[in-house]
Biotite code that builds the C-alpha atoms (Angstrom):
import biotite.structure as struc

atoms = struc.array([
    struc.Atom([-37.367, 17.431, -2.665], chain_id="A", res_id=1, res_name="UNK", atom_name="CA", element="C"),
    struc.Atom([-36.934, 16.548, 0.955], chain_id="A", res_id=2, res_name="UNK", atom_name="CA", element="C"),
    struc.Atom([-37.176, 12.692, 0.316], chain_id="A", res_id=3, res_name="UNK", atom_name="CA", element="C"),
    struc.Atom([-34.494, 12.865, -2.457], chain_id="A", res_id=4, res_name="UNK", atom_name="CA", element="C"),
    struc.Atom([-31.907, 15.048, 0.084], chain_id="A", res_id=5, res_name="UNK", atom_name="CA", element="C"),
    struc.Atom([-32.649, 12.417, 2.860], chain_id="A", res_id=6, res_name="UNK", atom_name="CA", element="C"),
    struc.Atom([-31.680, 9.797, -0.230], chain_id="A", res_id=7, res_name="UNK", atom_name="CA", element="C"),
    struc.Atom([-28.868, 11.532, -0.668], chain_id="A", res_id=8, res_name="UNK", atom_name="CA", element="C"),
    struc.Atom([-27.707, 11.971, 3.086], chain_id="A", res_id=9, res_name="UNK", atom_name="CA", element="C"),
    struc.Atom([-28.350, 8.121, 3.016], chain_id="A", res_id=10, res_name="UNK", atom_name="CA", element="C"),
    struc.Atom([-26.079, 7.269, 0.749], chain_id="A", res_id=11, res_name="UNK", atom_name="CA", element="C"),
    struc.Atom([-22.937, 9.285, 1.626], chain_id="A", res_id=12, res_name="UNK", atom_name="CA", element="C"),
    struc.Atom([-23.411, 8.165, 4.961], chain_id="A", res_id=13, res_name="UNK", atom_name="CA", element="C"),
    struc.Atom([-23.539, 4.511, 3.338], chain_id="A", res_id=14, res_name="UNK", atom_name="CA", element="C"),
    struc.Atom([-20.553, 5.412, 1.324], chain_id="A", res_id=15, res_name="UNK", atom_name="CA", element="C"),
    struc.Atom([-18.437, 6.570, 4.759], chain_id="A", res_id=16, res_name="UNK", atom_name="CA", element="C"),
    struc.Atom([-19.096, 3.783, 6.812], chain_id="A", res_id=17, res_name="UNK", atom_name="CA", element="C"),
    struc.Atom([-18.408, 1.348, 4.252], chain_id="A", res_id=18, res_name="UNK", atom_name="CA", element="C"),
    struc.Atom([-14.760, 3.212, 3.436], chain_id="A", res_id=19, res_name="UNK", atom_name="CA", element="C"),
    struc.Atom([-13.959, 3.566, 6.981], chain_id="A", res_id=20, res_name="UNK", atom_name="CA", element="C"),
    struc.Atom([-14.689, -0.159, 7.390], chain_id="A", res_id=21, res_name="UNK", atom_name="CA", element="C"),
    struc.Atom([-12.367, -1.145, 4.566], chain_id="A", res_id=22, res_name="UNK", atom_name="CA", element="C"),
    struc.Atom([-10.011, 1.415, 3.683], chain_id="A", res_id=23, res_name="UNK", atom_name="CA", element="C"),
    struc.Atom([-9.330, 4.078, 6.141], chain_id="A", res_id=24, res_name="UNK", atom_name="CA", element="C"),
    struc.Atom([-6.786, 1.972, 8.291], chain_id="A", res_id=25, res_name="UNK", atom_name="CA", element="C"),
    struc.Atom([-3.870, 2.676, 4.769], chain_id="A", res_id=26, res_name="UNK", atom_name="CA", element="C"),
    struc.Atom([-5.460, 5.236, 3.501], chain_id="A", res_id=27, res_name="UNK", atom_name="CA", element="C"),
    struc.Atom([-3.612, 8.012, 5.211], chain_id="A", res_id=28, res_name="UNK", atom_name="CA", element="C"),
    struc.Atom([0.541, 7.418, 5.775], chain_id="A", res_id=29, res_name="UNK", atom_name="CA", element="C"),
    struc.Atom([3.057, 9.549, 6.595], chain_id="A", res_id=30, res_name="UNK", atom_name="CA", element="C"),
    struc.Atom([5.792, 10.283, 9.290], chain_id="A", res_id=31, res_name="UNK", atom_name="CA", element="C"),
    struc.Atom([3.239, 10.168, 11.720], chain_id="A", res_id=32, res_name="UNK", atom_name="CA", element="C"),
    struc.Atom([2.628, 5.863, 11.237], chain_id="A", res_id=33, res_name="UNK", atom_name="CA", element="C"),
    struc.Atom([6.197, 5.209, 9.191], chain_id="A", res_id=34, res_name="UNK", atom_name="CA", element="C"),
    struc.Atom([7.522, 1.926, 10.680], chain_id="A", res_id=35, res_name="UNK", atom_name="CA", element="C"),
    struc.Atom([10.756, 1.799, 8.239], chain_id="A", res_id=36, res_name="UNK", atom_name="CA", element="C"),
    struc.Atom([12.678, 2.509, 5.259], chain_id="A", res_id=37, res_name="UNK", atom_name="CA", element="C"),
    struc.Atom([14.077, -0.011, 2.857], chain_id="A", res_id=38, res_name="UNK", atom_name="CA", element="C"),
    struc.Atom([16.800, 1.398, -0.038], chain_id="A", res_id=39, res_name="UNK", atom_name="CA", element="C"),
    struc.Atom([17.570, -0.080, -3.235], chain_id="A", res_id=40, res_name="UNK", atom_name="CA", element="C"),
    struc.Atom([21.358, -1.429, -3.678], chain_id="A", res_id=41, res_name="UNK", atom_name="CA", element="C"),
    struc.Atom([21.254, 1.023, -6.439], chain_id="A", res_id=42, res_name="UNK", atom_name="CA", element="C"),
    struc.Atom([19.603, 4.233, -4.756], chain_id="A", res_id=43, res_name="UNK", atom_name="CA", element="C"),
    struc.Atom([16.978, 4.345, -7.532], chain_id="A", res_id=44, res_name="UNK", atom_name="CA", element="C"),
    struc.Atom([14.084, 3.027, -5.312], chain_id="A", res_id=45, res_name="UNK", atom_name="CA", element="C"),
    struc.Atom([13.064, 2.680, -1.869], chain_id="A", res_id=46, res_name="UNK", atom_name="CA", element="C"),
    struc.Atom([10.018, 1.058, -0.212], chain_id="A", res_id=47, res_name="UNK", atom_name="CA", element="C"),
    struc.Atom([8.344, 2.860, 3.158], chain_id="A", res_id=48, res_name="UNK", atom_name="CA", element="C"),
    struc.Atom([6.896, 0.101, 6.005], chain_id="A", res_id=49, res_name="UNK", atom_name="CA", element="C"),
    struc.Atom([4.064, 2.073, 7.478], chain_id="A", res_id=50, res_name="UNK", atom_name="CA", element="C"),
    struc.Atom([1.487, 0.795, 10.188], chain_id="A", res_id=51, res_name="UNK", atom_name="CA", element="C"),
    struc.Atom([-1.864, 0.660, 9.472], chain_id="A", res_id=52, res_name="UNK", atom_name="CA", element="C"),
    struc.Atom([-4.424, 2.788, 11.761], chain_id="A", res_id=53, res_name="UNK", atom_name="CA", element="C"),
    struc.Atom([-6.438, 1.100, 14.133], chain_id="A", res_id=54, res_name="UNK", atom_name="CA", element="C"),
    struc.Atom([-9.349, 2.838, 12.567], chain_id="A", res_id=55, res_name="UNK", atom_name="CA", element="C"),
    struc.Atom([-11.861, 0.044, 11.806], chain_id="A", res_id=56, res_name="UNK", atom_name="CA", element="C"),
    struc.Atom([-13.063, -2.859, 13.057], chain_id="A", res_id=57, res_name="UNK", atom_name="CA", element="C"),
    struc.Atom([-10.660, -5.170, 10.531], chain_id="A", res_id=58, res_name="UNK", atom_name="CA", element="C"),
    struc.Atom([-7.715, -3.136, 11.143], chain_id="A", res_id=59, res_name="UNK", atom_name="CA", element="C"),
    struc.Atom([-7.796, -3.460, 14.560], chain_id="A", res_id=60, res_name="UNK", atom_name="CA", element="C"),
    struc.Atom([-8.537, -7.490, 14.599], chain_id="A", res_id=61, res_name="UNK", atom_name="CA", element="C"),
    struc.Atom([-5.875, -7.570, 12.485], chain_id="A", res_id=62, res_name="UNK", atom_name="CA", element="C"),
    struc.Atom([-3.482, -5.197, 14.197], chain_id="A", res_id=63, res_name="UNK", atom_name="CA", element="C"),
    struc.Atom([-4.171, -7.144, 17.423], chain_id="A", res_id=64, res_name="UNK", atom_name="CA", element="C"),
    struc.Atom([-3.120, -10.497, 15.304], chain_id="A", res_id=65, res_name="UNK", atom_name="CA", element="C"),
    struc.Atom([-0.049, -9.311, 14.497], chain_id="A", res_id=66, res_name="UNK", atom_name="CA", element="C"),
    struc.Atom([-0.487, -8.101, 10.743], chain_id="A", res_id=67, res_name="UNK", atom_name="CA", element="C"),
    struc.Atom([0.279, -4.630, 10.900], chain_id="A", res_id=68, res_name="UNK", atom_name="CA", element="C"),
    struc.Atom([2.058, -3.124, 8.206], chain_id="A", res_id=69, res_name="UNK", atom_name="CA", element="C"),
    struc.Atom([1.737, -2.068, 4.616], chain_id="A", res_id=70, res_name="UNK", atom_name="CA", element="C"),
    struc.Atom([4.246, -1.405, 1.609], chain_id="A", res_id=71, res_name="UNK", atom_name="CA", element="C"),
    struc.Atom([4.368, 1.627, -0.442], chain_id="A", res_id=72, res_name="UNK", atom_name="CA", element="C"),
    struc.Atom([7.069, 1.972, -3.060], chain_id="A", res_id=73, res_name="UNK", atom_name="CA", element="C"),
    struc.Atom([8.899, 5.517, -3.862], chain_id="A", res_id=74, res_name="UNK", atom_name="CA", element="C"),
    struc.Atom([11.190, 6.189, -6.871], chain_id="A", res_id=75, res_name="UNK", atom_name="CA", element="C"),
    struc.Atom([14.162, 8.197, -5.585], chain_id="A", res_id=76, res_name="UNK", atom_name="CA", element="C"),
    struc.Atom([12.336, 11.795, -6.345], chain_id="A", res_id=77, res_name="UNK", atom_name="CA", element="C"),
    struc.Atom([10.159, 10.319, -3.472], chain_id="A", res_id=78, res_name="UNK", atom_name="CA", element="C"),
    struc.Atom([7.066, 9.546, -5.684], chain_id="A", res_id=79, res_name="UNK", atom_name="CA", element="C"),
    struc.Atom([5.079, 7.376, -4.869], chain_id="A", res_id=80, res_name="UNK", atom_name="CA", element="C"),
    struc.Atom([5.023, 4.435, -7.682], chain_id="A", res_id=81, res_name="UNK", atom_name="CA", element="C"),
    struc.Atom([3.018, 1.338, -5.905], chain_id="A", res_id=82, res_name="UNK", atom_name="CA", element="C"),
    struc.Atom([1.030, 0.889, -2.919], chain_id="A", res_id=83, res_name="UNK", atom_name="CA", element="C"),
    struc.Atom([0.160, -2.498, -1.821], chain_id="A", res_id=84, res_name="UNK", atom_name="CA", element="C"),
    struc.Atom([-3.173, -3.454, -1.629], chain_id="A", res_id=85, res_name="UNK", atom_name="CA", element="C"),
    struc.Atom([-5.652, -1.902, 1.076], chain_id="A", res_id=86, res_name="UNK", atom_name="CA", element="C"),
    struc.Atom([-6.614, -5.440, 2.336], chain_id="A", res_id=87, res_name="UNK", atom_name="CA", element="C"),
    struc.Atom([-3.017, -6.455, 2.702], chain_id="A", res_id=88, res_name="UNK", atom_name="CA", element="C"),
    struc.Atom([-1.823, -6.886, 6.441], chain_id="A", res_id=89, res_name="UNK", atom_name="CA", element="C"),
    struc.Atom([1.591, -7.960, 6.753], chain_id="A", res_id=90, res_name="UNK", atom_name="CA", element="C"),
    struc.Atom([3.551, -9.263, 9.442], chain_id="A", res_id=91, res_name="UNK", atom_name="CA", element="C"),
    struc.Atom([5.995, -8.445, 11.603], chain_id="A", res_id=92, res_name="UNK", atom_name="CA", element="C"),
    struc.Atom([7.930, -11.822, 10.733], chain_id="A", res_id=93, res_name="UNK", atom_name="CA", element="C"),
    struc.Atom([6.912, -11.444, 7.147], chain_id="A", res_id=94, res_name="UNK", atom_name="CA", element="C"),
    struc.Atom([8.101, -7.932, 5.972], chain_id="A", res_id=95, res_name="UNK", atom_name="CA", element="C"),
    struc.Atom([10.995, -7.180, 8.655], chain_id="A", res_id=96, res_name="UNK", atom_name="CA", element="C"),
    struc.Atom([13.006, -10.737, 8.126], chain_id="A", res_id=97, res_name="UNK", atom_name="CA", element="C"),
    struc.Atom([12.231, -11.217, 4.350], chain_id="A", res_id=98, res_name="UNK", atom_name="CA", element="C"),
    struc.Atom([13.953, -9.651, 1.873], chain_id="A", res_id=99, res_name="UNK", atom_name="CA", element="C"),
    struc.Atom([12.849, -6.701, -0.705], chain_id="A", res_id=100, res_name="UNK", atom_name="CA", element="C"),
    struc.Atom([13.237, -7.455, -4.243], chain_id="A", res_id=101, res_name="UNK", atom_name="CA", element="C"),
    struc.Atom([13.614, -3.684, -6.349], chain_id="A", res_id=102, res_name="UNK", atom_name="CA", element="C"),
    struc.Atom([13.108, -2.883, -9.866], chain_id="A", res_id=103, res_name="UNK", atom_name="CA", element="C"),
    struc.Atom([17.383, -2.908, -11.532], chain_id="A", res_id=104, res_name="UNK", atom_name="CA", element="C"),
    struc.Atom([19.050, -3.595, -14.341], chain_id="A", res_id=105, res_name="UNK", atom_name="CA", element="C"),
    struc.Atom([18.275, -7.202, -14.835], chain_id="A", res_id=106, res_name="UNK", atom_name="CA", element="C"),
    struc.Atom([14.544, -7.207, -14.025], chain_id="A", res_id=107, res_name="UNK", atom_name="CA", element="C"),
    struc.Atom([11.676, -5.008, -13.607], chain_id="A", res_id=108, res_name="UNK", atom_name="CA", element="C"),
    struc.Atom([9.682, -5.993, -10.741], chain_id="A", res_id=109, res_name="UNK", atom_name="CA", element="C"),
    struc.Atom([9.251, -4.631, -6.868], chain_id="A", res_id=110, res_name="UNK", atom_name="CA", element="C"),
    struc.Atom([8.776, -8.218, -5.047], chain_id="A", res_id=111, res_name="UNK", atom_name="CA", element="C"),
    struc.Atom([8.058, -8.828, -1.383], chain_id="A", res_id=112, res_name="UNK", atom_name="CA", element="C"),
    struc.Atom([6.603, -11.218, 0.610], chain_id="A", res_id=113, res_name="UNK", atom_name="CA", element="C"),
    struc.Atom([3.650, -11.437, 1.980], chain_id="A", res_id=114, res_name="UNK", atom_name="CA", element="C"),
    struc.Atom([1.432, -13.538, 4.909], chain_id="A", res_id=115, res_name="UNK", atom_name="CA", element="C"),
    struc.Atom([0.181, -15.537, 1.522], chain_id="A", res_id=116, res_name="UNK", atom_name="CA", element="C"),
    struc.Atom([3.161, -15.435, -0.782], chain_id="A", res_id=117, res_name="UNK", atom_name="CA", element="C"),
    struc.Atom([4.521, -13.021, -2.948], chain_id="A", res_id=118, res_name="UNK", atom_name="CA", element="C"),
    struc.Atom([3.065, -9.633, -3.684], chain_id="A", res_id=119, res_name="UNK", atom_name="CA", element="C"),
    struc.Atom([4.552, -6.631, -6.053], chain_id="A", res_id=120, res_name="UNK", atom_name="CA", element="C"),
    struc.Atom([4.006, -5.182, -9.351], chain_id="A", res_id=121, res_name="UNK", atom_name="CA", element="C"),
    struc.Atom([5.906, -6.138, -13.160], chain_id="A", res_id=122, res_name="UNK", atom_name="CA", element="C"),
    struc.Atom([7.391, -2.341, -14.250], chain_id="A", res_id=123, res_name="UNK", atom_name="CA", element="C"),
    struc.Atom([8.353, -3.654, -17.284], chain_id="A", res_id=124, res_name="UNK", atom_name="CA", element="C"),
    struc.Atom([5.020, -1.870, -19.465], chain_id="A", res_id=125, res_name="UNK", atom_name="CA", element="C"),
    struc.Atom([3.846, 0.541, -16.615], chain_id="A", res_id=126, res_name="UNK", atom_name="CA", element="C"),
    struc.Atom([5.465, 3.501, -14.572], chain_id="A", res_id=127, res_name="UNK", atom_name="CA", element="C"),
    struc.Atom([3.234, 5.307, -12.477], chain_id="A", res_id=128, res_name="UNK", atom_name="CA", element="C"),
    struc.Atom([-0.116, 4.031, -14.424], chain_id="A", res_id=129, res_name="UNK", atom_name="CA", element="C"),
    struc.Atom([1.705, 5.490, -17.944], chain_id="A", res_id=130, res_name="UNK", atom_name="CA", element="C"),
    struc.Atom([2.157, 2.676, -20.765], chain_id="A", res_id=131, res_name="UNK", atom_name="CA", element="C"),
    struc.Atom([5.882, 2.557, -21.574], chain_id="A", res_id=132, res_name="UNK", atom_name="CA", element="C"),
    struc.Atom([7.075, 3.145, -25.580], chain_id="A", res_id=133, res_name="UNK", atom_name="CA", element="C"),
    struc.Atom([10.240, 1.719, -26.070], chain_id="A", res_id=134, res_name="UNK", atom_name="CA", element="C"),
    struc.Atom([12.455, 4.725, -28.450], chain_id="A", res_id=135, res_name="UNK", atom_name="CA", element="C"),
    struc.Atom([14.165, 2.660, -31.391], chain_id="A", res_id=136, res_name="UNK", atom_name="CA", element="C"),
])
């Protein structure tokens, strides 16, 4: 019994330093690390700039390189739609200069660009992880 709760204690202590090395820095946003607000010419959308933490060592090679920020994509009810990925550091240059491409009327994707090229997501068959059923 004692060797299987040391197993045990192993693993989630496995399991936490391997999430703080890769995800912690985006996993937690808010006010508290919110960089900027882009709006939608239309109002229906907006996409939140936040800052990643320094909290491992990635983040803060990273953060001391310059690539700082992550995307996260509201509808205007502020939920949250899309969230970039969590090994995704943009730039300064990259996500301040460049423009934001939102979901409208003529196309259904959330476009930005990235350190590599362009990141988003196609809305066109998905909202919010729910298949879409076109009513005929």
């Amino acid at each position: 019994m004692k060797k299987s709760i040391k197993w045990i204690k192993m693993i989630g202590y496995f399991a936490f330093f391997y999430w703080l090395c890769l995800f912690s820095s985006s996993s937690f946003y808010g006010n508290f690390n919110l960089d900027s607000t882009v709006k939608s010419e239309d109002g229906e959308y907006y996409a939140n700039i936040y800052k990643h933490l320094p909290t491992s060592p990635i983040s803060i090679v990273e953060i001391l390189g310059g690539n700082k920020y992550f995307v996260v994509l509201y509808n205007k009810k502020g939920e949250e739609l899309w969230r970039c990925s969590y090994f995704e550091y943009l730039s300064e240059d990259t996500i301040i200069y460049q423009e934001i491409f939102f979901p409208d009327k003529t196309g259904n994707s959330f476009l930005f660009f990235t350190n590599h090229g362009i990141d988003g997501h196609d809305f066109s068959t998905t909202i919010r992880n729910h298949k879409v059923v076109s009513i005929k």
